[in-house]
N, C-alpha and C positions, 0 to 999 in steps of 0.2 A: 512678754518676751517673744521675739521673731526667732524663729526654726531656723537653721542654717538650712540651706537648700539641698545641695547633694553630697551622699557619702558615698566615693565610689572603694570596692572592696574585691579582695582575693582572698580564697581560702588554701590552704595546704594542709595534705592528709597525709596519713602514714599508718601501718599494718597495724594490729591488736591479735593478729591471727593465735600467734605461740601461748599469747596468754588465755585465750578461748577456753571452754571443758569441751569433751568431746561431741556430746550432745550439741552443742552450738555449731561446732564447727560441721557434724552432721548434717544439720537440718541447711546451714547456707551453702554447703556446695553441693546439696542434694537436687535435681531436678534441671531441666533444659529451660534456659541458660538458669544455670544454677547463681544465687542472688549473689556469694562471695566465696572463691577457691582462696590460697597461700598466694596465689601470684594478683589476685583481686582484691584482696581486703583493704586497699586501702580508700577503696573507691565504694564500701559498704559502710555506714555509720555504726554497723550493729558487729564487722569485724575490723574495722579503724578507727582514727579517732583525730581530732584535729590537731594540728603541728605551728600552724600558726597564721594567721590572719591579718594579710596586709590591708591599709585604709588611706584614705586624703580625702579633703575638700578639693576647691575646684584650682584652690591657689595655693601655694606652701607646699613644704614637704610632706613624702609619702612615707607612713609611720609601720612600723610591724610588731604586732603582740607573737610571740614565743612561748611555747608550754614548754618552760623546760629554766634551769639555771643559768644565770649567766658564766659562761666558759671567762678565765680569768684573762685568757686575749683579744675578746670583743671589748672594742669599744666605741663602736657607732651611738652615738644619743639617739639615735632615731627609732634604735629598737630595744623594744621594751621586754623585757626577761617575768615573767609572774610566776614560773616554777610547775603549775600543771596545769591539765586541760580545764579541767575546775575553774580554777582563777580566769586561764586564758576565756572563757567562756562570758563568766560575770562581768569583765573587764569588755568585752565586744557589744554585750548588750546594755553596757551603761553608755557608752560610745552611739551604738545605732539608734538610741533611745532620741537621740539629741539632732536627727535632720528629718527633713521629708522627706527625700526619696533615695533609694540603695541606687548602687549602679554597678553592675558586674558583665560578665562575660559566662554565658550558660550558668549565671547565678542562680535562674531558677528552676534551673535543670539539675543544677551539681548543690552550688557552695550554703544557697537555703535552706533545700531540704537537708544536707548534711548537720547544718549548724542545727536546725528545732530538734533534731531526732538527738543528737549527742546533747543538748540540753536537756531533754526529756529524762536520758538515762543518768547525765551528773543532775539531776533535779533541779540546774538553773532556771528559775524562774525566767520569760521573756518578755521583753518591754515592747513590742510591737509584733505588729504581724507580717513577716518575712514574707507571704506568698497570700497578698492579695489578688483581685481580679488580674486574670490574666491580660485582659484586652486592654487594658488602662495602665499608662504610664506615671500617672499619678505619686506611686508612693515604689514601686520597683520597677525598674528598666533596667530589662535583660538585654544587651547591645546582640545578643545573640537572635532573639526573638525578635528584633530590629530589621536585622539581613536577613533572617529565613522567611520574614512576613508572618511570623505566628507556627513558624515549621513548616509552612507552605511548599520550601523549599530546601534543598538536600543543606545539612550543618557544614558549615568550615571550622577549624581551628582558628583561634587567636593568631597565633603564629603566621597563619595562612592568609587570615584578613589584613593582618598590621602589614605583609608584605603588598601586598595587593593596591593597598591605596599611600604604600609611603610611607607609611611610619615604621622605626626601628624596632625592630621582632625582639621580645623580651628572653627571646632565645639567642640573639644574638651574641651574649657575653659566653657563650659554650656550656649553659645550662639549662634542661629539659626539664618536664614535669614529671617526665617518666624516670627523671634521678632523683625523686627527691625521696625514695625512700633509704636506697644507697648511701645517700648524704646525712642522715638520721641516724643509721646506723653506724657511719662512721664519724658520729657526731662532729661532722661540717657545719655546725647549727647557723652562722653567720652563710654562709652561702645559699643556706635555702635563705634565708630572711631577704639578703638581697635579690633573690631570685622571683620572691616575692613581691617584692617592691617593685621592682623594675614590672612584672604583671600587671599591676595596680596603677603602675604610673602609664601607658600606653592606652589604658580607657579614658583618660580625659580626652585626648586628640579625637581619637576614636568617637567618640559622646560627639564633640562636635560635628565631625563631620554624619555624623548620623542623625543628627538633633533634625535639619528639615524631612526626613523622610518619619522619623518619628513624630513628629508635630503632625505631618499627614495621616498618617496612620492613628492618630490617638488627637482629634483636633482639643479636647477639653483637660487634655494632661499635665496641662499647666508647662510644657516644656517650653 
């Protein structure tokens, strides 16, 4: 059986902080820069946790897993409700299990190592290895690690590149990444999902227009 090629993906997090003991929350905001304060946790796997994980192929629609219930006024089919990070977790790596190569945006800066470490502590086994060699495009391509030439060069935001070369900023609809924990707590739960989508949907273009400089950069990456 032939691997579908690309799965390109977005993660969304959200705080763990209140439920912490104190000893945790101790030790993560202790030190310069300290690893996770109240207003950082959600960007620490060890005081957040994942909210929900947008995906697509190269073609079709872009699909979004939810840790959480579904609200009795959603009703997009697109997204998919599994009730907790547990599920949402299990349900991402029988997904990732099934193409060659990830595709994200600082995915293996941020939404990687977030995802092993929150699998580690819900004990989800994983079906692949998220953060192979770096240099090789082969099985993950960070579009971020694309444009920076390996970090070579100072990071843009998503938002900042989609405008740059034309493509519609997935902040465009009046929503940030910096609301999405706002949105959690006031259980907006469809808004982040579309929030997420719409993230997910803007690296295809993006892949493309990146694909000859990647092909350069990685001649045996199969891209």
């Amino acid at each position: 059986m032939i691997r579908p090629e690309n799965l390109f993906f977005d993660v969304e997090t959200v705080s763990v902080w209140d439920a912490l003991d104190d000893e945790r929350r101790a030790y993560l905001s202790n030190g310069s820069p300290a690893i996770a304060t109240a207003d950082t946790a959600a960007l620490s796997p060890f005081a957040g946790r994942v909210a929900c994980i947008g995906w697509a192929e190269e073609q079709g629609f872009v699909r979004v897993i939810v840790a959480a219930r579904q609200p009795v006024e959603a009703t997009n089919s697109l997204i998919e409700w599994v009730g907790d990070e547990r599920a949402l977790l299990e349900r991402w790596w029988s997904i990732a299990a099934r193409y060659r190569r990830i595709i994200g945006w600082n995915s293996r800066g941020f939404d990687a190592p977030f995802l092993r470490t929150r699998s580690i502590i819900a004990n989800v086994p994983p079906t692949r290895n998220l953060l192979p060699y770096r240099y090789s495009f082969a099985e993950h391509c960070d579009l971020l690690e694309v444009v920076t030439a390996f970090g070579n060069t100072r990071r843009v935001s998503l938002d900042c590149m989609c405008r740059s070369v034309g493509i519609e900023s997935p902040k465009a609809a009046g929503v940030a990444g910096n609301q999405v924990e706002q949105l959690w707590r006031e259980e907006r739960l469809v808004e982040i999902a579309e929030y997420c989508a719409r993230d997910v949907a803007v690296l295809r273009p993006l892949f493309e227009r990146l694909r000859p400089e990647a092909r350069l950069m990685d001649p045996k990456g199969g891209l």
